[in-house]
PAZAPA-4460 file (N, C-alpha, C; in steps of 0.05 Angstrom, whole numbers, plus 32768, in hexadecimal, padded with zeros to 4 digits):
% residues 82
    n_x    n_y    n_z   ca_x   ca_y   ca_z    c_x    c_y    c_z   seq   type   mol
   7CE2   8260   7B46   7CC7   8269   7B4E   7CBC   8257   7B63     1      X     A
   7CA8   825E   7B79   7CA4   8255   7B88   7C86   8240   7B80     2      X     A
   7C84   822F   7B8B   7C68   821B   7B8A   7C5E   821F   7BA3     3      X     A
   7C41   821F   7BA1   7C34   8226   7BB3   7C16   8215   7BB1     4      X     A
   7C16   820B   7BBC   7BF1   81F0   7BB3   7BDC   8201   7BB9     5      X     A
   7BD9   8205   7BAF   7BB6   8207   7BA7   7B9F   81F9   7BA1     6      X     A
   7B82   81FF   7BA5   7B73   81F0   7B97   7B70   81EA   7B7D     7      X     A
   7B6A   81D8   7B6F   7B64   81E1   7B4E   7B45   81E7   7B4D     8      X     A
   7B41   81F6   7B37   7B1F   81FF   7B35   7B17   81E4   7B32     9      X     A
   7B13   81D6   7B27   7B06   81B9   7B24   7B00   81B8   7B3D    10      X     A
   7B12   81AD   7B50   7B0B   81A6   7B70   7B00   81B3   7B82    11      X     A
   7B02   81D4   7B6F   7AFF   81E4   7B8C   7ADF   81E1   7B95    12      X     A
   7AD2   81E4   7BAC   7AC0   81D6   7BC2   7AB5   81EE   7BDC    13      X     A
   7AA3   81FD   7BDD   7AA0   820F   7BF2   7AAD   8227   7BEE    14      X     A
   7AB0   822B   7BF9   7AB6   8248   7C00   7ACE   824D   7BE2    15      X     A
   7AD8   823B   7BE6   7AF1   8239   7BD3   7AE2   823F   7BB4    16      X     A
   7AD0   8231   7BAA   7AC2   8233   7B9E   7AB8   824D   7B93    17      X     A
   7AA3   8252   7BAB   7A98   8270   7BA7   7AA5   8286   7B9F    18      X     A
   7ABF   8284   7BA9   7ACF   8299   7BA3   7ADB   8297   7B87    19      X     A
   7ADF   827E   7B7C   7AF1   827F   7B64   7AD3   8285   7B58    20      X     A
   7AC0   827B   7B53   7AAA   8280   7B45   7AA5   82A1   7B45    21      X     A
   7AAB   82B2   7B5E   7AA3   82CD   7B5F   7AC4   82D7   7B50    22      X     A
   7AD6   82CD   7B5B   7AEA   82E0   7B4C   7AE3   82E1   7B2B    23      X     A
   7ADD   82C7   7B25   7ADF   82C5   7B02   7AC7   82D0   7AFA    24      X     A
   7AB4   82DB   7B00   7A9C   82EC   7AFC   7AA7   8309   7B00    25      X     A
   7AB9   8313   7B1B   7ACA   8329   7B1B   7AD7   8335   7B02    26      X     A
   7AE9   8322   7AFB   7AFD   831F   7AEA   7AF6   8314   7ACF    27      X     A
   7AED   8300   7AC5   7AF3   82EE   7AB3   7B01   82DF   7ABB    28      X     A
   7B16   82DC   7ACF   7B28   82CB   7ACB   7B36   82C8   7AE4    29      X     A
   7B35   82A5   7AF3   7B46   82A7   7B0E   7B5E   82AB   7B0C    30      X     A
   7B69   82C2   7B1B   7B82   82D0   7B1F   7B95   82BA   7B37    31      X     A
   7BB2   82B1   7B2E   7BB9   829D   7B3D   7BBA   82AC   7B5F    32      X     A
   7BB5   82C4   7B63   7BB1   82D7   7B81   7B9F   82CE   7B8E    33      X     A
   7B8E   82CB   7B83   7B76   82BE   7B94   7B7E   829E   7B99    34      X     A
   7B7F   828C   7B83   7B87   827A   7B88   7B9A   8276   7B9E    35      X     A
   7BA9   8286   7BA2   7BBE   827F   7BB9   7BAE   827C   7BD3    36      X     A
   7B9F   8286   7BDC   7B8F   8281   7BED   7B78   826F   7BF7    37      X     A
   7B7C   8258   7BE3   7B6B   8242   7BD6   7B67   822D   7BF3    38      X     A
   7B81   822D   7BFA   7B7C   820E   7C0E   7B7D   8227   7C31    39      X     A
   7B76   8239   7C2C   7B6A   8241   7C46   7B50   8250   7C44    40      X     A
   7B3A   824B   7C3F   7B21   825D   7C2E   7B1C   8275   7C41    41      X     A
   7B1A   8271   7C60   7B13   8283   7C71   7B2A   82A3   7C64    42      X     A
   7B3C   8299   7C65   7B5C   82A6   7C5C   7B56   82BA   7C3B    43      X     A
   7B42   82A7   7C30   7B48   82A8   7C0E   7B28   82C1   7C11    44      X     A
   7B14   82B5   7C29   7B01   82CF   7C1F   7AFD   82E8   7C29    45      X     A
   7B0D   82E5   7C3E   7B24   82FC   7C51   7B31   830F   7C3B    46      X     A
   7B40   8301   7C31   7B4E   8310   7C14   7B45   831D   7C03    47      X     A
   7B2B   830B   7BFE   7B18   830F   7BE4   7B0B   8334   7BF0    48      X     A
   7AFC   832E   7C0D   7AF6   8340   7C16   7B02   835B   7C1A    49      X     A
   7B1F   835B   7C22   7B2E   8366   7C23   7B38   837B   7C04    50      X     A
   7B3E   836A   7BF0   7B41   8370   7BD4   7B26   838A   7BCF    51      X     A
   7B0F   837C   7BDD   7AF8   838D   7BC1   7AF4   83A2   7BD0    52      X     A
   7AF6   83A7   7BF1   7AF9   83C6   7BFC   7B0C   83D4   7BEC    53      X     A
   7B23   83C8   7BF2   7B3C   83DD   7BE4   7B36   83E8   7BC2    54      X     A
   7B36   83CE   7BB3   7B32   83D8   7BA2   7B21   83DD   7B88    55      X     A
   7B01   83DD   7B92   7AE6   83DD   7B92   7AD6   83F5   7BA7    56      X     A
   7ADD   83F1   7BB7   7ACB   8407   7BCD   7AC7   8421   7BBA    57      X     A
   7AAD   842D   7BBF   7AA8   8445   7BAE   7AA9   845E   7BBA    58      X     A
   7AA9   845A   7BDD   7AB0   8476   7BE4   7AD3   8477   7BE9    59      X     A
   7AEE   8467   7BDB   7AFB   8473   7BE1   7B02   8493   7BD0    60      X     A
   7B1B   8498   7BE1   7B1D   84B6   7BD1   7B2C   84B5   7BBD    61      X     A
   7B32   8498   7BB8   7B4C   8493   7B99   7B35   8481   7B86    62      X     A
   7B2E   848E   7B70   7B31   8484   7B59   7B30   846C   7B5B    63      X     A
   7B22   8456   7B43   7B25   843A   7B3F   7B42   8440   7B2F    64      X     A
   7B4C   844F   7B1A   7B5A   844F   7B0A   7B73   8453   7B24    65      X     A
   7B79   8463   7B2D   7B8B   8470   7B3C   7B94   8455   7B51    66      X     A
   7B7B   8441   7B5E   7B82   842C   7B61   7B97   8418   7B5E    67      X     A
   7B8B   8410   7B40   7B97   83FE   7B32   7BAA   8409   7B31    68      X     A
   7BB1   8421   7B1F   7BD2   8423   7B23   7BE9   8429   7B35    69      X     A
   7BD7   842A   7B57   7BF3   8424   7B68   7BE9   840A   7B61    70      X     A
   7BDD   83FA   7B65   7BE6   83DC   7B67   7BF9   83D1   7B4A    71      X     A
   7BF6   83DA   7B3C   7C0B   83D6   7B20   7C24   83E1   7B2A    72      X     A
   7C27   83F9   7B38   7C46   8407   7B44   7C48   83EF   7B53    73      X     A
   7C3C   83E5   7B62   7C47   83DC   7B7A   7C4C   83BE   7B74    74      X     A
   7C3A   83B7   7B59   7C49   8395   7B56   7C5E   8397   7B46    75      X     A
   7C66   83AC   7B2D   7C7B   83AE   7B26   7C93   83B6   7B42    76      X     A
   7C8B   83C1   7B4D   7CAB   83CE   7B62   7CA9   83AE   7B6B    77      X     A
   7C9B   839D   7B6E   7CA2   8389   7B7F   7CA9   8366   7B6E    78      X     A
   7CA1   8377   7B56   7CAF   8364   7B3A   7C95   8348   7B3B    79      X     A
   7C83   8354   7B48   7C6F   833F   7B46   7C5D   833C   7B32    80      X     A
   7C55   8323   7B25   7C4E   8324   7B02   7C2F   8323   7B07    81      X     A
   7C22   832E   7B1C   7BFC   832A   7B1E   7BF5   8342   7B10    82      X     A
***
């Protein structure tokens, strides 16, 4: 498995911060996806941003449910465990 550095929540600082604080209000719980994006924040709220159009926006024409499960097809086809 690959290692990848990240911030830890303890340290995280700015932007880095805000976001783990908003994901875990999202969620309950920081997802290590976001974290990957930890030691570039511009990068990490790019993502963040990116994430809640796709799969949050309310005028798309798919479903929240319909969503989620291409992204479940598509992390299983790609054997990825998020």
């Amino acid at each position: 498995m690959a290692w990848i550095q990240t911030v830890d929540e303890a340290e995280a600082a700015g932007i880095v911060k805000e976001e783990y604080d908003a994901a875990i209000a999202r969620a309950g719980h920081l997802y290590n996806i976001v974290k990957l994006f930890s030691v570039r924040p511009k990068s990490m709220r790019a993502f963040v941003e990116l994430y809640k159009v796709v799969m949050h926006d309310p005028d798309s024409p798919l479903s929240r449910a319909q969503r989620e499960m291409i992204a479940t097809v598509v992390s299983k086809v790609n054997q990825c465990h998020y």
